[in-house]
Every structure is written in structure tokens, then in C-alpha cells.
GUKOLDREN-60096 format. One line per 4 residues: number of its first residue (from 1); for each residue x, y, z of C-alpha. Coordinates in pm, 1 decimal, always signed. Example, Ala and Ser with C-alpha at 12.3 -4.5 7.8 and 13.67 -1.06 7.14 Angstrom:
BEGIN
1 = +1230.0/-450.0/+780.0 ~ +1367.0/-106.0/+714.0 .
This chain:
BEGIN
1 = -3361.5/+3195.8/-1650.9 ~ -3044.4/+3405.6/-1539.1 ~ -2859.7/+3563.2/-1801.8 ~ -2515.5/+3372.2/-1685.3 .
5 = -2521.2/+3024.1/-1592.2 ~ -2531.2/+2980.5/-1177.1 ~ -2335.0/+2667.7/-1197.7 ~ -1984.5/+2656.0/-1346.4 .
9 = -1839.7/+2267.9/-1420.4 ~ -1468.9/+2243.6/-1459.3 ~ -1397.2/+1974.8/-1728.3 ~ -1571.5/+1847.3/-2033.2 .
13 = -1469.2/+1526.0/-1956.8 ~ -1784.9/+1249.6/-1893.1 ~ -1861.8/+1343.7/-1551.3 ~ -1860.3/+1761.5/-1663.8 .
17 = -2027.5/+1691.4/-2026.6 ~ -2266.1/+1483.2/-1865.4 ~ -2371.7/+1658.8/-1580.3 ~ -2423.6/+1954.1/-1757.5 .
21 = -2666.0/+1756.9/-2006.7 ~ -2856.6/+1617.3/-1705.4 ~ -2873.0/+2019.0/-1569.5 ~ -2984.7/+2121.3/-1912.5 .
25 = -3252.4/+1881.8/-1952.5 ~ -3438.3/+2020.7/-1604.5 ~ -3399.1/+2353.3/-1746.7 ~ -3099.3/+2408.7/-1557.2 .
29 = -2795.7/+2637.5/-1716.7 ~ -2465.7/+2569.0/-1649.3 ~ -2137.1/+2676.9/-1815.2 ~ -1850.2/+2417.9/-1877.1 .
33 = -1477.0/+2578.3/-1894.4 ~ -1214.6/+2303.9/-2045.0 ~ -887.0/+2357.6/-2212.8 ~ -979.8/+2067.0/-2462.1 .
37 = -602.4/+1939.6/-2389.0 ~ -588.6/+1581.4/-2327.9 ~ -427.5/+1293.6/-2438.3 ~ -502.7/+1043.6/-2775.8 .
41 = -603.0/+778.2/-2530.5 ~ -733.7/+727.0/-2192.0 ~ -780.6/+455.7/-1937.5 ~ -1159.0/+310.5/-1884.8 .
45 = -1202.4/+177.1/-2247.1 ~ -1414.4/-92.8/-2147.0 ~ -1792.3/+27.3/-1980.1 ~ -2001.7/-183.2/-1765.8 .
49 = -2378.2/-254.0/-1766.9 ~ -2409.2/-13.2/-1528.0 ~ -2286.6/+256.3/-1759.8 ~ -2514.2/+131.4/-2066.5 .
53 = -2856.3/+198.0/-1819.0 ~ -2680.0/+530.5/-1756.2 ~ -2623.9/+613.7/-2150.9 ~ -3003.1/+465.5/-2225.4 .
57 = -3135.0/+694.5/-1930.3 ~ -2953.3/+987.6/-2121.1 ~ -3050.4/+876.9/-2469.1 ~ -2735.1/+838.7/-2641.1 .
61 = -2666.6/+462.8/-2611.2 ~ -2750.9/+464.8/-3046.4 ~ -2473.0/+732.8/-3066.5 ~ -2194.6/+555.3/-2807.7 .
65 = -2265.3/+221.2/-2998.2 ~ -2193.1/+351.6/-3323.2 ~ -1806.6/+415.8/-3238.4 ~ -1802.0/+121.9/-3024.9 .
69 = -1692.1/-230.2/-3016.3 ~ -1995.4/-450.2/-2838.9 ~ -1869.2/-664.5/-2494.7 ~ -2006.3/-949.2/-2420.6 .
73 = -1852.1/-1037.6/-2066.9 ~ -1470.3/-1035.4/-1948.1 ~ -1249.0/-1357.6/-1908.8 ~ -996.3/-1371.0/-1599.5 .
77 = -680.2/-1636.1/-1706.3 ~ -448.3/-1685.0/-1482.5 ~ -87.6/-1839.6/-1565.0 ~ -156.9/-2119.3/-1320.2 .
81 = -437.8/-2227.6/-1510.1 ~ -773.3/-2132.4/-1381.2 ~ -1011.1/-2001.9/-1635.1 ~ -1325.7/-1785.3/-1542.7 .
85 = -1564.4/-1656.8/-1807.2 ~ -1802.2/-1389.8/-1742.0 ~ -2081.5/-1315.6/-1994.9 ~ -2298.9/-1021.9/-1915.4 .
89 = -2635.5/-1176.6/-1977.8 ~ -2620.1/-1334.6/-1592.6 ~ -2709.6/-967.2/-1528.0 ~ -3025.5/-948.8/-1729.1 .
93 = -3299.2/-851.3/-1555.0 ~ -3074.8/-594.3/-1335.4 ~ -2887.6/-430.6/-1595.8 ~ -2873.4/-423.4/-1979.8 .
97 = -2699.9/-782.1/-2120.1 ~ -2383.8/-634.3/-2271.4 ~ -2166.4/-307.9/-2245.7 ~ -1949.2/-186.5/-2491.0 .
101 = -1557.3/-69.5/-2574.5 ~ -1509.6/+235.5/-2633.9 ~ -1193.8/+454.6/-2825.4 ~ -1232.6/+718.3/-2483.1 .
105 = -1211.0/+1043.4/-2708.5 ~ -1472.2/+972.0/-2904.8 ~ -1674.7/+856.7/-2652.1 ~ -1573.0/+1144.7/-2440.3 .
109 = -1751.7/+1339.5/-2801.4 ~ -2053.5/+1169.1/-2783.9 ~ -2141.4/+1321.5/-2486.7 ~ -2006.8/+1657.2/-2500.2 .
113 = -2209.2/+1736.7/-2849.4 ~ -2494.7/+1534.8/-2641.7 ~ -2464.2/+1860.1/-2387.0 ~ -2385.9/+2108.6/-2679.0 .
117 = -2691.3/+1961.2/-2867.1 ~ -2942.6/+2052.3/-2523.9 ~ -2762.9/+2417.7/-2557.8 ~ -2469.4/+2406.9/-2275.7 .
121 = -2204.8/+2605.1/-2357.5 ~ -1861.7/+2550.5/-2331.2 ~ -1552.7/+2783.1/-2281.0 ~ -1202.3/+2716.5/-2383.6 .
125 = -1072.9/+2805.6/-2127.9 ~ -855.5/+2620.0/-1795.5 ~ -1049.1/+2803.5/-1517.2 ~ -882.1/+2942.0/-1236.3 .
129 = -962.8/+2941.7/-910.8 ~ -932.4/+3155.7/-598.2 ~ -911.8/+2996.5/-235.8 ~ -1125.2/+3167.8/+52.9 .
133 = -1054.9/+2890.0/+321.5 ~ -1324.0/+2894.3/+563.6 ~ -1512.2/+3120.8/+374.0 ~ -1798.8/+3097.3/+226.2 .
137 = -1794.9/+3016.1/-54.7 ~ -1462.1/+2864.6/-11.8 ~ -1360.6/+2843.7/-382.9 ~ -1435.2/+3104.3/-650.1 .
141 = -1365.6/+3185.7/-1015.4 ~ -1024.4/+3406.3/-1099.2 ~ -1093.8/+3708.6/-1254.4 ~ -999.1/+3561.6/-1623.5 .
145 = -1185.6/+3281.3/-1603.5 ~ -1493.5/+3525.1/-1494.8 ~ -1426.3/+3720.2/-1818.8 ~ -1369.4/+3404.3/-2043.2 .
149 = -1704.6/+3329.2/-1888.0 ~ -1932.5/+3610.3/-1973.2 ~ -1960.0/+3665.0/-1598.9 ~ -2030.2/+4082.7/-1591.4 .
153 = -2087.7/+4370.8/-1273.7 ~ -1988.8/+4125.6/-1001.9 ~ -2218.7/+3828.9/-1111.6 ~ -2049.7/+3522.1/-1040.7 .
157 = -2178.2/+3114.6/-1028.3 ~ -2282.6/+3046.2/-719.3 ~ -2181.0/+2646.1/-713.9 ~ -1833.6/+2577.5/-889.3 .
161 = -1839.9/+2147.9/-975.1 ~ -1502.9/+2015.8/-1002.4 ~ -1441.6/+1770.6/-1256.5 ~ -1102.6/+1851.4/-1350.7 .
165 = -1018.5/+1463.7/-1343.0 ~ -672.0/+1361.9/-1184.6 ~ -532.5/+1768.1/-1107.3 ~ -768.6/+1750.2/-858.7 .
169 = -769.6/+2166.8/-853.5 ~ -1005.3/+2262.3/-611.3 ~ -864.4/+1992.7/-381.7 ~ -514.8/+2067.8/-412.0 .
173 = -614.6/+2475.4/-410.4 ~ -764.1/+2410.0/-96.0 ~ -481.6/+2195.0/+66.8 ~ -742.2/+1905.0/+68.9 .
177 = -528.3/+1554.5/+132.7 ~ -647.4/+1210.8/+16.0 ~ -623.5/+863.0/+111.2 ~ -448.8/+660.9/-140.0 .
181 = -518.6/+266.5/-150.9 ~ -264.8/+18.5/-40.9 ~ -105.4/-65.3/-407.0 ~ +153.4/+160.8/-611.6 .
185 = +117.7/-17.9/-940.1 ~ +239.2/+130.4/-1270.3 ~ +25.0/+29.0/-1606.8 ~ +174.7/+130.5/-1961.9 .
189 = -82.2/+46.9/-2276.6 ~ -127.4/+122.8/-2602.4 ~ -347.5/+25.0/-2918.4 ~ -222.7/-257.4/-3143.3 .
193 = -333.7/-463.8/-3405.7 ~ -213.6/-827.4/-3550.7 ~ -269.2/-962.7/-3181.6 ~ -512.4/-1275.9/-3217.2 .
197 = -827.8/-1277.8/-2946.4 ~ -944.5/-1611.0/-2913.6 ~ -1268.7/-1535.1/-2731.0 ~ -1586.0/-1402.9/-2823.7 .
201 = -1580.0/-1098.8/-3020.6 ~ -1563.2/-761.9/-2783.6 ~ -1482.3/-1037.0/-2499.6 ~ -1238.8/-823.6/-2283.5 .
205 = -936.4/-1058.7/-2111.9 ~ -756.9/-968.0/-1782.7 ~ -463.5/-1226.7/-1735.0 ~ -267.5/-1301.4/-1424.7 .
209 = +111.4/-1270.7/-1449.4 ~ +392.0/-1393.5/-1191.2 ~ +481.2/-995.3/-1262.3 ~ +122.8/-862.2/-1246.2 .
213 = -183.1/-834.3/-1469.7 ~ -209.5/-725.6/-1826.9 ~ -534.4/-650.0/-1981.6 ~ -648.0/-677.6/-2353.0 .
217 = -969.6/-491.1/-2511.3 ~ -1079.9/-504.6/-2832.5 ~ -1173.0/-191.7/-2954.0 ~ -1376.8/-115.3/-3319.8 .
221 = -1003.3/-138.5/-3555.8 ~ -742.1/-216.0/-3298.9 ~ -658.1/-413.1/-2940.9 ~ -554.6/-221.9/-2594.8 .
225 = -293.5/-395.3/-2444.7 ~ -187.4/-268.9/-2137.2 ~ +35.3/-402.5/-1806.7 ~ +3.8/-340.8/-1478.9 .
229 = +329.5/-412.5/-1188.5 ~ +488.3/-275.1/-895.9 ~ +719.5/+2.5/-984.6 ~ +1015.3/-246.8/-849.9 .
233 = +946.6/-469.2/-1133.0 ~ +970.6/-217.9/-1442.2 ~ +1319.5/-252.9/-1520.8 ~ +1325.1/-630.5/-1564.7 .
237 = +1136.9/-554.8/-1897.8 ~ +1357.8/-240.4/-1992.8 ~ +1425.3/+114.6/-1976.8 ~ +1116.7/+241.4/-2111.1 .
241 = +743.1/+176.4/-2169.9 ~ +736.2/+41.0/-2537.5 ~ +1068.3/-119.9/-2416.9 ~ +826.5/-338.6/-2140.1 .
245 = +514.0/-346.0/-2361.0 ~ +742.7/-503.2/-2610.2 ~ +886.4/-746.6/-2406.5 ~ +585.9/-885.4/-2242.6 .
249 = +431.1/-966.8/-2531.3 ~ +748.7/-1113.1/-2703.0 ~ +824.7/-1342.3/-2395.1 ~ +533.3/-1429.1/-2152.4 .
253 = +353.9/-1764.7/-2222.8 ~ +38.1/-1622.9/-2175.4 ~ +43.2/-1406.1/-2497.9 ~ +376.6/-1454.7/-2674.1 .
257 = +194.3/-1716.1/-2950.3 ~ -103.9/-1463.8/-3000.9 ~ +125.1/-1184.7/-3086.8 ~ +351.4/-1252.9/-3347.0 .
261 = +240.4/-1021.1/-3628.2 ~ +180.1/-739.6/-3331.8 ~ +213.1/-331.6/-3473.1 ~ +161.8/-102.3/-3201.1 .
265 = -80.6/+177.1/-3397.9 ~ -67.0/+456.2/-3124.6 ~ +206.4/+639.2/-2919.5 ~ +286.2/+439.5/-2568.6 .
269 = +96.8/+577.5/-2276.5 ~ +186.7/+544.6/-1882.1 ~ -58.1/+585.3/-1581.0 ~ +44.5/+526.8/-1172.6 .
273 = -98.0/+517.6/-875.9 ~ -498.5/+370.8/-925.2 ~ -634.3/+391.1/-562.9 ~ -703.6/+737.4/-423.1 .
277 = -997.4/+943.9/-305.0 ~ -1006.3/+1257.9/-127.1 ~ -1016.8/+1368.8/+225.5 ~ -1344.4/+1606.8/+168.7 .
281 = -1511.8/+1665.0/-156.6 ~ -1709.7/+1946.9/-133.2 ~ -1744.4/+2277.3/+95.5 ~ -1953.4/+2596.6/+64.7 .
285 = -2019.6/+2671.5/-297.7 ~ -1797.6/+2389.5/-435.6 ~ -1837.3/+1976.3/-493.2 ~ -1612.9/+1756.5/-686.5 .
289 = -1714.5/+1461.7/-911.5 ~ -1513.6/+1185.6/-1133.3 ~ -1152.0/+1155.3/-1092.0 ~ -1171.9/+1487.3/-903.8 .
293 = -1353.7/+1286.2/-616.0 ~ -1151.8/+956.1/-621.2 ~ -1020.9/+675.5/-880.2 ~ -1021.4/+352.8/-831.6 .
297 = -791.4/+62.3/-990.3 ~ -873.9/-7.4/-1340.6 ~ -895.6/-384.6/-1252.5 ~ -1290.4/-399.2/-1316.2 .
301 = -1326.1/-75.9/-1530.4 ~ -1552.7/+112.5/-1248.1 ~ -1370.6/+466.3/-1321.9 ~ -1632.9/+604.7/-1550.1 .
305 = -1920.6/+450.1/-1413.0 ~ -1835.7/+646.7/-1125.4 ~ -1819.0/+974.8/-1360.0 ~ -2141.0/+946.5/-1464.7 .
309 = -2311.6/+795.8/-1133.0 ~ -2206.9/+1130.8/-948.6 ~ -2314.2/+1305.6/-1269.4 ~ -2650.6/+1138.9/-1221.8 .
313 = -2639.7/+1186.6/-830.4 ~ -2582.6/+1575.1/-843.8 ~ -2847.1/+1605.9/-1141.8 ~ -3103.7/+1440.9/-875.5 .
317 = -3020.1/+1702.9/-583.8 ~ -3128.0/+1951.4/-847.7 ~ -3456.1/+1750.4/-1002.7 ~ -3584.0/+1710.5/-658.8 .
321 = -3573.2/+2139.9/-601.5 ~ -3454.5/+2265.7/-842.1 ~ -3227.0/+2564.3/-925.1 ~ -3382.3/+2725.7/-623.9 .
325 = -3149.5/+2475.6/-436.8 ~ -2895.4/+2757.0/-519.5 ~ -3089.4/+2995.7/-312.3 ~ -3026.5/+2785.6/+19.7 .
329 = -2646.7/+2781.3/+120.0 ~ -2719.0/+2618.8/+409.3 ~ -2932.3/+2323.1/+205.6 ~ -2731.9/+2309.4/-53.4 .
333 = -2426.2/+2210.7/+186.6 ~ -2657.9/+1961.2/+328.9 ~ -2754.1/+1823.8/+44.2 ~ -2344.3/+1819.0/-114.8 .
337 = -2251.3/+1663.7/+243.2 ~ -2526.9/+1349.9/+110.5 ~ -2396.3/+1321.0/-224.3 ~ -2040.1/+1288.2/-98.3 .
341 = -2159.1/+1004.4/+176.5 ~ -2324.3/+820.3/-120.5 ~ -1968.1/+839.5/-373.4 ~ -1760.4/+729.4/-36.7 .
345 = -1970.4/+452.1/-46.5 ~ -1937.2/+357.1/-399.3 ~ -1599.7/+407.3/-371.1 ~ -1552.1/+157.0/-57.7 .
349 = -1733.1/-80.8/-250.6 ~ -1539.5/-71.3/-557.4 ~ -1205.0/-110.1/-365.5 ~ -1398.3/-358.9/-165.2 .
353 = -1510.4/-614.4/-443.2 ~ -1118.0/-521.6/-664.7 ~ -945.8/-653.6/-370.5 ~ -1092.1/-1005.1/-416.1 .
357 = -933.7/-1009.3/-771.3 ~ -566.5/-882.3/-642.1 ~ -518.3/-1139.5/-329.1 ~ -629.7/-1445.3/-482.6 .
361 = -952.1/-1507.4/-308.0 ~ -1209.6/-1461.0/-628.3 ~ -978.2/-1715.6/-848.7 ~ -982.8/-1952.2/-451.0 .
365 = -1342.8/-1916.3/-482.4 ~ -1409.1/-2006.8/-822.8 ~ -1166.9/-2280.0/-771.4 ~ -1313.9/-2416.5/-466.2 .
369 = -1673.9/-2451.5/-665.3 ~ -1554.9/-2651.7/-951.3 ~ -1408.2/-2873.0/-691.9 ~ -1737.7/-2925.8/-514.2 .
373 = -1938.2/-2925.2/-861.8 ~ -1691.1/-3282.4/-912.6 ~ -1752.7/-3397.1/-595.6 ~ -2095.7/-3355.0/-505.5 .
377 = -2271.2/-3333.7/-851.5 ~ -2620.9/-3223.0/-836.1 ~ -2874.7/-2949.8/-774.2 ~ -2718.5/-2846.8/-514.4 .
381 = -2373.5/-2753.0/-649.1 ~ -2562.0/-2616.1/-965.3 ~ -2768.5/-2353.0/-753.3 ~ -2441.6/-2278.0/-554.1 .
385 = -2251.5/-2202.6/-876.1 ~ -2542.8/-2019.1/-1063.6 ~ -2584.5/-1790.8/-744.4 ~ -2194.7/-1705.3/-695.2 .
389 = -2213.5/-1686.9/-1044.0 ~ -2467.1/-1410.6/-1069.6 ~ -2395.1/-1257.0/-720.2 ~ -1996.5/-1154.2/-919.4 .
393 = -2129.3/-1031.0/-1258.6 ~ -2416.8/-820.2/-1072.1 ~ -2146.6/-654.8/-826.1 ~ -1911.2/-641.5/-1141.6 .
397 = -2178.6/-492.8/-1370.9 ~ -2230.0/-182.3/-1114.1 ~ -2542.1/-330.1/-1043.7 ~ -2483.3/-481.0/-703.5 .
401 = -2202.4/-344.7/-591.2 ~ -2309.8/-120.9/-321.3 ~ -2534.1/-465.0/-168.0 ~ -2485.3/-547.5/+169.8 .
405 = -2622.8/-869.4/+115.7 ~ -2412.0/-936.2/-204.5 ~ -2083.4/-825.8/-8.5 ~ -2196.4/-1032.4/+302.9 .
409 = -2241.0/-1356.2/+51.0 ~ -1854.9/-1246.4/-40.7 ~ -1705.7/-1243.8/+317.0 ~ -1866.3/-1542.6/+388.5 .
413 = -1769.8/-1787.1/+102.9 ~ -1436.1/-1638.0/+190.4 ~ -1411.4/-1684.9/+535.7 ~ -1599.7/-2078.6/+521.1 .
417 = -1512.1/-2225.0/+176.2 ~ -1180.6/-2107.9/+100.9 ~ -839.7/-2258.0/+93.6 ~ -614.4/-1911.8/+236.1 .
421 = -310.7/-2072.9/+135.5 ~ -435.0/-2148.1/-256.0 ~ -527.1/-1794.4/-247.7 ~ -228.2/-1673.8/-140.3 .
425 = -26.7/-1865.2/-396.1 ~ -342.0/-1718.9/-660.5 ~ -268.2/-1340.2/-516.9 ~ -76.4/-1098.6/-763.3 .
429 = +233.7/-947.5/-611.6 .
């Protein structure tokens, strides 16, 4: 085993800490530089089932669920009516029955003293980064970070990971563009408690506004309440973020009688722009991973599943040969160019399958099934509704999502059963 790891991660957050527990479990050093600066709270509160396999794979699903609140399913409400209650046990079978809610920097622990516990080590330290365009390898360490490293006589890591979340360094270092989705939404949230949650316990709620969406997740001693709208819409509900957080919940019939003894327990926090992944994602002696890849709208909570499924992805590259992967520039590229294909498709998948709950055509759907359920009762309309049922939790779980044949089933209900004009009055603006 080299004296200095030969693969440095950028970011401890769950695609870095994880990662570099995978690594460490083949035997595999690797050196993690973070700052440890980052905020009280964090968007992707709420896991999947697809996460829980992850966290039972990596045997710390006991240590998540003891900060967590347990999550049964998700309810969708929207303000002209409709009603549709997911509960996570269609999934069994697939996927674990249940996910959890999570406070994110304690979760964020959890895994971190996971990869501390299998002996990673961790620098405080923001890593810099020097750009070789067309070189390779195209990124490497700045001299301080090489120091802060224990990097001596010219040694150096030999594959830099990027999981420096939304700064997107390497990318931006490297003049790397990205394609951002179609929406500009702007989501404030905080943590609250006094709001009344009449669903099962842990039951997270997404509710359609004329305005937008708003979601609420009960965590282990408060509530997250965030909102989501277009930027043009912010100064309807005031000048600032509490300002609009406040007046939502004062004011919109969807959550103004649940919310009268409401006392906001954490500082106000503001997050834009959901939908963007990045032109190219790895080069010669570099890859990114998590947010440094792509994010995705926090309509379905895929943002760390996708963490730790490229965590998992680039820990496979290095079961299958090992660290003498390192050895073979030329098959190491090769085998960066695959992982990247395989997040791009994730990623397509995700935007895919969110896009059905922003136009209208999910609620259409479900809409369109209780109609035929009351007017051709039966087997029939029973199997139809268990198997759309089933085929949404299992792409919503992370356990279908990538499916041809589940996205086919999708596009086809659309483009056969639906009423486009009741899902364009159903679409959020």
C-alpha cells in the first residue's frame, strides 16, 4: 500500500465520505480534503428506498436510523382537489418498504465517521486545483493543498474525484459549461414546529399551489417547510424569505388551518436553479460525482441518491481491478468515459419521470384511473390501478427509474388515456 493515498476526493459531503468508505473497504486509500464549511441545513432531507439498499449495502442503515425520522410514502395534494397517496411498501420486493428523513448534517456525520471508522483520512483543507487543459492529467493538486496533504518529493494522486457539490471546481477550473433544465424556480425552507401533519407519521407531503409547490417533511423534533416558485412570483409574498415563508403559511388554504401555533426553529435558507448537469464530467486524471456532476429538482428527493449511486458506481470500476486501474491511463479514461454514460442516464431519467409531476400529466393520470375504476368496476380496473400504482412508486423509489419498459408504460398512458387539457389546467406554472 503506497505511503500517500493515489486518489484524492474533494468534499466530505455523501458522495466524497462515501466513496472513500467504499475505496477503503477494497483496501483502497484515498485522502478526502474538505473545509468542513457548510450550512445548518441542506436540501434532500427526505431519502428514497433506493438510498436505504445503498446505506444497508454499506452497513450503516442502524446508525442513519437512529437520527432519523422513519417515511412511510409521500402524499401529492393539489389545491384543486386530487389526492394521491404513496406508501413505500408497493416497492417491496424491489427495494426496502420505507426510507427515512433525515436532519442532512447529521446524516452527512454518519457517514463521514463511517469512512473515518475504515481509516480514511481527512484534511481540513479547501483543495486547490491547477488546470493543464489538454494535458494529461488535465487537473492537478496546488502546491498547498499537496502540502496540507502529506504529498512529499513530487508524489502526487494520480485520480483527483470531484465532489465539491454545487462550486462545481474542477468544472468551472476547466471552463466546462452545463446544460441547465428548462425551470428557474426559487425554493426558501426552514425547520418549524407547531405545524399539524395529518398523515401518517414520517409521511412526507408535496402540495400543489396556483404559485407553485411547497413541501413539508417531518423530521425527528421539527417540520421542513419549504416553497418552491418562479423568481417572478417572489415579491407577491414580500421582500424577503421569512417574509414569503411567513406569508404562505399565514394565507394559503392549503396550510393556513394547520399552522397556527407555527415557530420557525432554524435560520431561513434559499436555494435556485434545481436542473443542471455538466457538459463533460471527467478527463485524464479527474471525474466528478454528486452535485459536482449534475442536480436535479428536489421535486422527488433523487439528489442524494444520485451521491451515493456514483459513489457506488466509481467504487465498482475499482472492485472489478483494482487500484492497478490507476496504472492504466488509457483504461482508466475508458472506464471514467462509462461511469459518466451511466450518471447521464440517471440523470435523463430523473428529469424524465419529475417532469410528469410539474405539467400536470401524473395528477391527469391518476385522475383519469379513478374515473375508469367508477365506470368500469372490476378486475380489470383493479389490475390497471395496482400496476400504475406500482410502476410510479418503483420509478419514484430509485428502483425503476432507469426502466425502459417502466418509462414506455409512462409515455403511453400519457399519450392514450389522458385528458391534455385537464393536465394543462393540473400543470404548475
Amino acid at each position: 500500500m503506497s505511503s500517500t493515498p493515489r486518489i484524492a476526493i474533494l468534499g466530505a459531503g455523501p458522495a466524497g465520505s462515501a466513496l472513500a468508505a467504499m475505496l477503503a473497504r477494497q483496501g483502497i486509500q484515498s485522502l478526502v480534503f474538505d473545509d468542513e464549511k457548510r450550512p445548518a441545513m441542506l436540501v434532500g432531507e427526505s431519502l428514497i428506498p433506493g438510498i436505504v439498499a445503498i446505506l444497508q449495502r454499506m452497513g450503516i442503515e442502524d446508525k442513519v436510523a437512529a437520527i432519523s425520522q422513519f417515511k412511510p410514502g409521500a402524499s401529492f395534494i393539489h389545491h384543486r382537489g386530487t389526492q394521491m397517496h404513496f406508501d413505500f411498501r408497493t416497492v417491496a420486493g424491489r427495494l426496502p418498504a420505507y426510507a427515512y428523513n433525515v436532519p442532512r448534517p447529521a446524516f452527512d456525520d454518519v457517514i463521514k465517521t463511517h469512512a473515518q471508522s475504515l481509516g480514511v483520512r481527512f484534511v481540513k483543507h479547501r483543495a486547490g486545483l491547477l488546470a493543464h487543459p489538454g494535458g494529461s492529467p488535465e487537473l492537478t493538486l496546488d502546491a498547498a493543498a499537496l502540502a496540507a496533504g502529506g504529498y512529499e518529493n513530487g508524489s502526487k494522486p494520480d485520480l483527483i474525484i470531484d465532489c465539491s457539490g454545487r462550486t462545481r471546481t474542477s468544472a468551472r477550473l476547466l471552463g466546462i459549461g452545463a446544460e441547465t433544465g428548462p425551470r428557474r424556480d426559487t425554493a426558501h425552507f426552514a425547520h418549524f414546529t407547531g405545524i399539524e401533519h395529518p398523515y401518517p407519521a414520517g409521511q412526507i407531503v408535496i402540495t400543489y399551489h396556483p404559485w407553485g409547490w411547497s413541501w413539508r417533511i417531518p423530521l425527528p423534533d421539527s417540520l421542513s417547510f419549504g416553497i418552491v416558485m418562479h423568481p417572478k412570483s417572489l415579491p407577491e409574498f414580500g421582500a424577503n424569505a421569512e417574509e414569503r415563508l411567513d406569508r404562505v403559511l399565514a394565507t394559503d388554504p392549503a396550510l393556513s388551518a394547520l399552522t397556527s401555533n407555527r415557530k420557525r426553529v432554524s435560520d431561513t435558507y434559499t436555494y435556485t436553479n434545481y436542473q443542471l448537469i455538466s457538459d463533460r464530467a471527467h478527463g485524464p486524471g479527474w471525474v466528478s460525482a454528486g452535485d459536482a456532476f449534475g442536480f436535479v429538482d428536489p421535486m422527488l428527493s433523487p439528489g442524494v441518491f444520485l451521491a451515493l449511486d456514483a459513489a457506488e458506481s466509481l467504487s465498482a470500476m475499482f472492485a472489478r481491478q483494482g487500484e492497478k486501474l490507476l496504472d492504466q491511463p488509457e483504461r482508466l479514461l475508458k472506464e471514467l468515459g462509462r461511469y459518466e454514460k451511466r450518471q447521464r442516464a440517471w440523470h435523463e431519467a430523473w428529469h424524465e419521470l419529475i417532469e410528469y409531476f410539474y405539467d400536470g400529466r401524473i395528477v391527469a393520470f391518476y385522475e383519469r384511473g379513478m374515473q375508469l375504476k367508477k365506470d368500469y368496476p372490476g378486475r380489470f380496473s383493479n389490475m390497471m390501478e395496482s400496476i400504475s400504482s406500482r410502476t410510479l412508486a418503483l420509478m419514484a423509489s430509485g428502483a425503476s427509474t432507469l426502466s425502459t419498459c417502466s418509462r414506455m408504460y409512462l409515455k403511453g398512458c400519457s399519450r392514450w388515456l389522458l385528458n391534455r387539457e385537464r393536465a394543462k389546467e393540473l400543470a404548475l406554472p
